[in-house]
C-alpha positions in Angstrom: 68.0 37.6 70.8 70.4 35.1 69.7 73.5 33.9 71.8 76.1 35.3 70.3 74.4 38.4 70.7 73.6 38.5 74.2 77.8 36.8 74.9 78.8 40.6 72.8 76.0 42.8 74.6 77.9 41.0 78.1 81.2 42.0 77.2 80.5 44.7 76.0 79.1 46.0 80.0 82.1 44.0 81.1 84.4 46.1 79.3 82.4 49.4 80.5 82.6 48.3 84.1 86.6 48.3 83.5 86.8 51.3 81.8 84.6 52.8 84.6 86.8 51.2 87.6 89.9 52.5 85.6 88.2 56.0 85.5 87.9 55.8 89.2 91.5 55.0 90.1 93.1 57.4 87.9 90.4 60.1 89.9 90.9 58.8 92.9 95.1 59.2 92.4 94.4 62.7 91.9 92.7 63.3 94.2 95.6 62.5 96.4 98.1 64.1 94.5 96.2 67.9 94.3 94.4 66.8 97.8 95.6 69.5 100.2 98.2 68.6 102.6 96.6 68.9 106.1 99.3 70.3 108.5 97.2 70.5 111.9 94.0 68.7 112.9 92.9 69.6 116.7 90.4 67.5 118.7 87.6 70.3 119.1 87.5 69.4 114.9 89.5 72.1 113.3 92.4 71.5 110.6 95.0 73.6 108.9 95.1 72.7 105.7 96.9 74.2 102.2 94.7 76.7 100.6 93.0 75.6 97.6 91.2 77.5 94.8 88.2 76.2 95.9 88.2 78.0 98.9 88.8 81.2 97.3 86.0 82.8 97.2 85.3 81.5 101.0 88.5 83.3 102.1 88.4 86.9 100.3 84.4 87.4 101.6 86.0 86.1 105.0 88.5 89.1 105.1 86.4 91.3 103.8 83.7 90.4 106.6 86.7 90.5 109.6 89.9 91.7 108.5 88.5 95.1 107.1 87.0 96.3 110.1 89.7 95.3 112.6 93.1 96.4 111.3 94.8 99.1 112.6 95.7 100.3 108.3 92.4 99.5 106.8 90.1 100.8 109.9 92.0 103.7 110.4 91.5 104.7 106.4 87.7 103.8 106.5 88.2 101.3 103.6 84.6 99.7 104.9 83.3 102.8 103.4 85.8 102.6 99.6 84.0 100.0 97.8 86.9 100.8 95.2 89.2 100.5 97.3 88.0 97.1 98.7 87.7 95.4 95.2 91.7 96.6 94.2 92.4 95.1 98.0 90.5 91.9 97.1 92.1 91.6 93.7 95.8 92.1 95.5 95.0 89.1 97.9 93.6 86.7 95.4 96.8 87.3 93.1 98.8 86.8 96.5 96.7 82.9 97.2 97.9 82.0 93.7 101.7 81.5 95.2 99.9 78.2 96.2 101.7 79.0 99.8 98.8 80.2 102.2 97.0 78.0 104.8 93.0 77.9 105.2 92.0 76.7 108.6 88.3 74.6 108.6 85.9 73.7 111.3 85.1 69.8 110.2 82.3 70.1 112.7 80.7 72.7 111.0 80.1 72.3 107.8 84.2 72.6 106.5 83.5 76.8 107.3 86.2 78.7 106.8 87.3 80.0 110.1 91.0 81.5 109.6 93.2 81.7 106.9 97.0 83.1 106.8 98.3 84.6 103.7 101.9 83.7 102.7 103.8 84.8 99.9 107.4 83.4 98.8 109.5 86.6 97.8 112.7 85.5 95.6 115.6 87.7 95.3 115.8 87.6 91.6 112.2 89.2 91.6 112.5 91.8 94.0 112.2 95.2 92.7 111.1 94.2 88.6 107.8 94.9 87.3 106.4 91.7 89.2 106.0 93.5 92.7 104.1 95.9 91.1 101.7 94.3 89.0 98.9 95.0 90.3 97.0 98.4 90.1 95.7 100.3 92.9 92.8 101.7 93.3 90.6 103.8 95.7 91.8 106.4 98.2 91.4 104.3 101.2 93.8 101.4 99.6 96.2 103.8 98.0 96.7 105.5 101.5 97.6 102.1 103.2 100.1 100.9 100.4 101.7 104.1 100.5 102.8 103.6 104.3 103.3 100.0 103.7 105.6 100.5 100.7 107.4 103.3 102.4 107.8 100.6 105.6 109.3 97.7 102.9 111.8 99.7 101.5 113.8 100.7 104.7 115.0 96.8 105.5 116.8 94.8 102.7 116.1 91.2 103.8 118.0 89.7 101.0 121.5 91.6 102.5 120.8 91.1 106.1 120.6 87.2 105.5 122.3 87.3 102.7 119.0 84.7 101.7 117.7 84.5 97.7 114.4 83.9 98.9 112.3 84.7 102.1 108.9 83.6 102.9 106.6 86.9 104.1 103.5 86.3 106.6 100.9 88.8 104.4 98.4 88.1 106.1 96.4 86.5 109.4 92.7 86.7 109.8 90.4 84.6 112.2 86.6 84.5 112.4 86.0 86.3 115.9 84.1 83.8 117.6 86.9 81.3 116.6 89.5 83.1 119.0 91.1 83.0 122.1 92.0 79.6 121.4 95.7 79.7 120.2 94.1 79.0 116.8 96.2 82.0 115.0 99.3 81.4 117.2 98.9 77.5 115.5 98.4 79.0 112.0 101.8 80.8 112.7 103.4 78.0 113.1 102.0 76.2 110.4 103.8 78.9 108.3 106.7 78.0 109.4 106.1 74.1 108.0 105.7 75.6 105.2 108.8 77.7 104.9 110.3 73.9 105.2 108.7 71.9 103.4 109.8 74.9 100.3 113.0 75.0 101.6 113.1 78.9 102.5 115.2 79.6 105.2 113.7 83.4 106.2 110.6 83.9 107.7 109.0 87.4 107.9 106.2 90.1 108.0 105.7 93.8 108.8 103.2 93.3 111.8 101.3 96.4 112.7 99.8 95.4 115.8 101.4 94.6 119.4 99.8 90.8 119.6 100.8 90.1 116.3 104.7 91.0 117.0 104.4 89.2 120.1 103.3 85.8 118.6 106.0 86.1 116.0 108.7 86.9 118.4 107.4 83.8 120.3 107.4 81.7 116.9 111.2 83.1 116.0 110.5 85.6 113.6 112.1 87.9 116.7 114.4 89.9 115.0 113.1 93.5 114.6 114.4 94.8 111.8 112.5 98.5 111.7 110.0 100.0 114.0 108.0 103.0 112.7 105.7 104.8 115.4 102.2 105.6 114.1 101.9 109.2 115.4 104.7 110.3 112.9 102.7 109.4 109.9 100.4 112.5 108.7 99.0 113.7 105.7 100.4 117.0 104.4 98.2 118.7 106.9 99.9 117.5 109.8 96.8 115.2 110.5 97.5 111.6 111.9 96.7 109.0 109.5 96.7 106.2 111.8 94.9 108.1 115.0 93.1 105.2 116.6 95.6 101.8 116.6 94.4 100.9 119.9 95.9 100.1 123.0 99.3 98.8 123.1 100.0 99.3 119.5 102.6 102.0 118.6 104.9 100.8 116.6 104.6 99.0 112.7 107.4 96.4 112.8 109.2 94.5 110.4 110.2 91.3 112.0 112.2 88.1 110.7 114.1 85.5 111.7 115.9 81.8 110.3 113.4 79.4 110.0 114.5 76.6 112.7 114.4 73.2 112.0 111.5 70.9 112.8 110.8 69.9 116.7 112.1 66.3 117.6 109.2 64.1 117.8 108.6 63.2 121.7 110.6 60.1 122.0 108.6 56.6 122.4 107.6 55.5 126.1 109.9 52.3 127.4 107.7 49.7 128.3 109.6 47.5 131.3 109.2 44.2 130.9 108.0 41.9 133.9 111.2 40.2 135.6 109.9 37.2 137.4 111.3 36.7 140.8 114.3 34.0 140.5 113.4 31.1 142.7 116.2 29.6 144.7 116.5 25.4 145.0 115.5 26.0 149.0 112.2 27.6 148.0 111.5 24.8 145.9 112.2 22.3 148.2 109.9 24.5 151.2 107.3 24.4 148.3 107.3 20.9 147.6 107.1 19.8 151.3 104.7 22.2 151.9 102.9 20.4 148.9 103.2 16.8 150.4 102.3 17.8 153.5 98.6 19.7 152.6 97.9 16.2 150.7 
């Protein structure tokens, strides 16, 4: 191989091994700019991050594991046993994670699992009530019977003319693996939501909460303001039969709750170090020191 052969074969890798470092940067900028933002990160090694598409599929088999057979709406209807129904309520919540607003939390010391996720959905005034609400189809007895109440719930409270708002941000949805609770994790993910409502610069917060532990955790968050309370043993079928016959202790009522979103807490304020003040010697203490010097020697 002659030399001006092998000088072009070198810069020719020279010039690969740019183009390759380039490629790197430009991914690696990315990366941080469609990196999810991590909101919380707890010392037992969960965070509460943004939801990203990735993570879809993790989240929709999550709620269909927990959510389905816990809820007062969807255990009450049977939905467990609707398959159609289930698919039209998987298909709602996947067009709901595209708002790019919902929070996924992870256990870091597990593999990243999915343990909790809350659905949130910006609602804009100049939206409400077109076509766009009602998009989606839906399907199956079980689901049809919980929209039903829930749409009959919505349309009693008018949040854009009691806050006189164009845009509110609605808590959809809260689900946490069961062996992940009891430890304030949902109560964090709550809060979370409300980061969120600032950093999009919504000033409402709210949700129709069907179950007493949920309406207390957002009264304790701010979102205290009960808008409408509708007791569970009026809703029947035309029969007279109780939809909703089994909502469990302590849950009567299905409220719609909101409140301002208030402004981020003050950071806790930086710990004043005091400084070491040396004790001010006096001319007579130097002079007992110095003699007491001359005398020892």
């Amino acid at each position: 191989m002659s030399r001006r052969l092998r000088i072009e074969e070198q810069r020719a890798r020279q010039l690969k091994d740019e183009m390759q470092e380039e490629d790197d940067k430009i991914k690696l900028q990315q990366e941080r700019i469609f990196g999810p933002v991590i909101w919380r990160r707890f010392q037992n090694g969960i965070k509460i991050q943004d939801l990203q598409k990735i993570l879809f599929s993790d989240v929709i088999n999550l709620i269909l594991e927990c959510y389905l057979k816990e809820d007062i709406l969807f255990r009450n209807t049977k939905i467990v046993e609707d398959e159609v129904s289930q698919k039209s309520f998987a298909e709602r919540v996947l067009f709901k994670m595209h708002d790019r607003a919902s929070i996924v939390a992870i256990d870091e010391a597990n593999e990243n699992r999915v343990v909790g996720v809350l659905i949130l959905t910006p609602v804009q005034k100049c939206d409400w009530g077109r076509v766009y609400s009602r998009t989606m189809i839906v399907e199956g007895k079980s689901y049809t019977s919980i929209t039903n109440f829930l749409n009959y719930i919505n349309r009693k409270v008018d949040i854009f003319e009691q806050y006189q708002c164009d845009t509110y941000l609605r808590y959809y949805l809260l689900c946490i693996r069961p062996e992940y609770r009891g430890k304030g994790l949902g109560y964090q993910c709550m809060l979370v939501g409300l980061d969120v409502a600032r950093h999009l610069k919504i000033p409402i917060s709210m949700g129709i909460f069907n179950n007493f532990k949920m309406q207390k955790i957002a009264r304790k968050i701010g979102i205290d303001q009960i808008l409408y309370e509708y007791s569970y043993v009026k809703w029947s079928d035309k029969n007279g039969e109780l939809k909703f016959c089994d909502p469990g202790p302590g849950n009567y009522t299905c409220n719609i709750q909101a409140g301002f979103v208030p402004p981020p807490p003050e950071p806790d304020p930086v710990p004043v170090t005091k400084k070491a003040t040396k004790e001010k010697v006096t001319r007579a203490d130097k002079r007992k020191a110095k003699a007491k010097k001359k005398a020892t020697s």
